[in-house]
N, C-alpha and C positions, 0 to 999 in steps of 0.2 A: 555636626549633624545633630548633635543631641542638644544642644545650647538652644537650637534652631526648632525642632522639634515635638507639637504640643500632643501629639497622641500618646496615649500614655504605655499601652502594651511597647509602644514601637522605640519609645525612650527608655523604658526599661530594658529591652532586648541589645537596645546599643551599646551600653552600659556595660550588660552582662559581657558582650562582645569585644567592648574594649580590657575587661579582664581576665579575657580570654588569652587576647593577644601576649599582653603584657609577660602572661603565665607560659607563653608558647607555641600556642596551639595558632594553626593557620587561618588565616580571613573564614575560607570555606569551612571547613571544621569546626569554627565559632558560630557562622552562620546556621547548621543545619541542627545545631541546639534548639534551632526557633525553628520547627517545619510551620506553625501558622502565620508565621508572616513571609520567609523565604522560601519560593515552590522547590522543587526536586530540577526545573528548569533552572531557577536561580543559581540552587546551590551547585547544581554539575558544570553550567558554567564556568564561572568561579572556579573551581577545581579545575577546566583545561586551560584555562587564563595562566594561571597560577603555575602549570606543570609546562607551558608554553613557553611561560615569558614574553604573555602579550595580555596580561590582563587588563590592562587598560583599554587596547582593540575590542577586547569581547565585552565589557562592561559599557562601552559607548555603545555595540551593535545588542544587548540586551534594552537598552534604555528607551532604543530606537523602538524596538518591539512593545514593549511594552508602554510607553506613551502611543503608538499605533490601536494598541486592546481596549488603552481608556479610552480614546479618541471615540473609535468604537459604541464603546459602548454608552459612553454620554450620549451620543448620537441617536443610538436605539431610545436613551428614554426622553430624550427631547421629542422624540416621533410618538411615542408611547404617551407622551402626557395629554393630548388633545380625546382618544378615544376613551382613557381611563376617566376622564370627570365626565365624559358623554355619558359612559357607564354607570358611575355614580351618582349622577342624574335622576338617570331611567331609572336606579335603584330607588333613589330617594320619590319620586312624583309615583311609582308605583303605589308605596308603601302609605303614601300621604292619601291618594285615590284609596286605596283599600281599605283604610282606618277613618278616616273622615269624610270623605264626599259619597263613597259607594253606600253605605247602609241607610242615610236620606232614600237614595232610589229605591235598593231593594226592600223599607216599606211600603213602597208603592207600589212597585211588583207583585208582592202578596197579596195585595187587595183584588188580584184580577188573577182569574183561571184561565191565565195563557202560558204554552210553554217557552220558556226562556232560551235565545239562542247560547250557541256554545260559548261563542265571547265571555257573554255574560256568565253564564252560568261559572267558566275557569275563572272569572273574578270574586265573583262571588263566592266561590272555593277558598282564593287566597287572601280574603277579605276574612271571613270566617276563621282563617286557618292563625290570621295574626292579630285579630280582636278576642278570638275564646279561646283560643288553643296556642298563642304566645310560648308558652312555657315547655310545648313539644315540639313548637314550628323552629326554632331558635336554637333549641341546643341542638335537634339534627341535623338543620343545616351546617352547622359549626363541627359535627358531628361525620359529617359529610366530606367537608369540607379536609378536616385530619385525615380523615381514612382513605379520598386521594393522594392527598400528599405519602402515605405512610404506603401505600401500594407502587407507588413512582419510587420510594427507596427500595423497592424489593429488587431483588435482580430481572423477576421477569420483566415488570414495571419500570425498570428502567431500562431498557432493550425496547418496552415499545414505547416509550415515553420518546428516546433520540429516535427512534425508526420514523416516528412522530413527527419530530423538527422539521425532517429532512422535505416533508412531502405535506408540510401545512400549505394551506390556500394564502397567499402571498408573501406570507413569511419564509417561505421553504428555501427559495431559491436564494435571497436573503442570506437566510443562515447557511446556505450552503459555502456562499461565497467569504461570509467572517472565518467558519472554520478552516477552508482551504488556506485561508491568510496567515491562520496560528498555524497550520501544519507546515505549510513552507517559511515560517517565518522562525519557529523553533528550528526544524529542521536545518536553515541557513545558519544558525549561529553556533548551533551544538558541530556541525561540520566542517565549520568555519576555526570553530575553536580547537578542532584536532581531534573530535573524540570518536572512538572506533563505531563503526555503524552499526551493528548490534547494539551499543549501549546507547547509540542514541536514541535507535527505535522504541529500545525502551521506555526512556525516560520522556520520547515524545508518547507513545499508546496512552502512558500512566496521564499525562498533564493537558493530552486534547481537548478533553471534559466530553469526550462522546463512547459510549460500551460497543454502540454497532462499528464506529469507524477504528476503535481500540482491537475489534476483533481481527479488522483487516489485516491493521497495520500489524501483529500476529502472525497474520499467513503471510506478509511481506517478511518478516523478520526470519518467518523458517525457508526463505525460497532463498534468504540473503546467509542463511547458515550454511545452504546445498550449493552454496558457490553461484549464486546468479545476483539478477541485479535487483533494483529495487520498482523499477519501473514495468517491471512483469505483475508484479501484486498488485500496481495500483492499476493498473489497464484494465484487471480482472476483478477489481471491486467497484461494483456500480454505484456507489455511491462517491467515488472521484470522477470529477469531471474529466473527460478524457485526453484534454487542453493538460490537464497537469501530468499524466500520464508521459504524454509521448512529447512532452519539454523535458521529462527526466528523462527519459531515454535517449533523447539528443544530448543531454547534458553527461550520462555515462560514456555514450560511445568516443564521444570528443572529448573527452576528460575537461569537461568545462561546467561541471555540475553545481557547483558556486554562482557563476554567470547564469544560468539557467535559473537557481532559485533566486537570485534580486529579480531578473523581469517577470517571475511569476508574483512576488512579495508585490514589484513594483505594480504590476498589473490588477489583483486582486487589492490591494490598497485603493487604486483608483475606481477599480468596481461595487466596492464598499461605500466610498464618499457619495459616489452616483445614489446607489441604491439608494441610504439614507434621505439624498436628497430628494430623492422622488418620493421617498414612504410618505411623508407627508401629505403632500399631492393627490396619493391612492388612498389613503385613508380618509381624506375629508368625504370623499363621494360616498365610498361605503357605509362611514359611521350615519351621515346624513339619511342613507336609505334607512338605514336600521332604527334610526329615530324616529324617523317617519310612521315606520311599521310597526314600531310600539306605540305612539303617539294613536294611530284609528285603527289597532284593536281597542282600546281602552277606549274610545270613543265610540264607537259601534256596541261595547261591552253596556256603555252605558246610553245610549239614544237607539238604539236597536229595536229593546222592549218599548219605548217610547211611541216611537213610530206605530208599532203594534198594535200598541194600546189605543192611539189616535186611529188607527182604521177602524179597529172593531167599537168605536165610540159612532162613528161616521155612518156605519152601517146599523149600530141599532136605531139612529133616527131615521 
């Protein structure tokens, strides 16, 4: 693996791990040296592989999972790359309009004591804002820009930042269904691998990557301390679909809980592939409207006052 190997963190950690072994210390053990490159999923793994004597079982059913995540998530930016350069588009012909075509008209504009519609006028704003004032429009937005991001790491920020995902306008439902995939799909292998259910809830809350579904899984974990099962938390957190709910609940009561998370893995897997395949689809119509509708304001911003101009020409002869 390391011969094999060009990333460079990732060769040096292998490294470190093979002198690890050598020295005594176990696969897992050596591995959780590196937590940025091995998650808390990887490494516990590993540890019930290890304490099983089936780690090879569990390292093939990790590998599963996680080529499932990239799959994934290739897939989102394969769908993501069509609106992103529409975006940067619209950002660029804005900017080009604002700096160089717009300030031709609005000397002409000034010559004549008519009031300018709003189009115009908010171009003429942001025209203004990036020919004279460059030097304030630029680091605010950049400015701007940080200060989101740095409000999304706060805790409140991040509570509604995922409360967010969940209920975006056509992403929502999307993301609702990749995460249900990682939660049953960790869930299946940490299970699978033998480890007690508390500690897996743990190490599944920590590695969901969501704080709203992390708090859930929380009040699952304390209903699973009071002796009950698991599938009472999820029923009463609205944010699992209730499909997953009560397939765990059949999968406790029949002690077939394993069999229950493959057809939930297997069924959310295929509901992933779908979706991705249609974002594409849903997205051209949309981005196209939105083009559109940038496309004749910026037109109306600029033939608007025109028109104007030509009536009250018409009427003084």
């Amino acid at each position: 693996m390391i011969e094999e190997t060009v990333e460079k963190l990732l060769k040096e950690a292998l490294h470190q791990i093979v002198r690890d072994i050598e020295e005594g210390f176990k696969l897992s053990e050596a591995m959780a040296k590196h937590p940025h490159i091995f998650s808390q999923l990887y490494v516990n793994t590993v540890i019930a592989g290890e304490a099983g004597g089936v780690l090879d079982k569990v390292l093939l059913r990790l590998a599963s999972v996680l080529e499932e995540e990239q799959e994934t998530k290739m897939g989102i930016k394969s769908a993501l790359r069509y609106p992103v350069m529409v975006i940067i588009a619209l950002i660029v012909a804005v900017v080009v309009l604002s700096v160089f075509v717009l300030p031709t008209f609005i000397k002409i504009y000034q010559g004549f004591n008519v009031k300018l519609p709003l189009p115009t006028q908010i171009m003429i704003f942001v025209s203004n804002s990036l020919r004279h004032y460059w030097f304030i429009t630029i680091p605010l937005i950049i400015a701007v820009f940080f200060l989101i991001r740095f409000y999304i790491n706060t805790p409140l920020g991040r509570r509604q930042w995922d409360n967010f995902k969940f209920n975006m306008p056509v992403f929502g439902k999307i993301y609702t269904k990749i995460v249900m995939l990682r939660f049953a799909s960790m869930l299946n292998v940490l299970y699978q691998a033998g480890l007690p259910i508390l500690k897996i809830l743990d190490i599944v809350k920590i590695t969901i990557g969501n704080v709203i579904l992390a708090k859930d899984i929380e009040g699952i974990k304390k209903d699973v301390a009071d002796g009950k099962g698991i599938s009472g938390g999820i029923l009463a957190s609205k944010y699992f679909p209730r499909m997953v709910g009560y397939m765990v609940s059949i999968g406790e009561k029949a002690g077939a809980l394993t069999t229950m998370l493959d057809s939930l893995c297997e069924y959310y897997s295929q509901e992933d592939r779908n979706a991705l395949k249609n974002l594409t689809s849903l997205i051209e119509p949309i981005m196209t409207v939105v083009l559109g509708a940038v496309v004749m304001t910026m037109a109306l911003a600029i033939f608007l006052p025109m028109w104007n101009l030509i009536s009250i020409v018409k009427q003084a002869r």
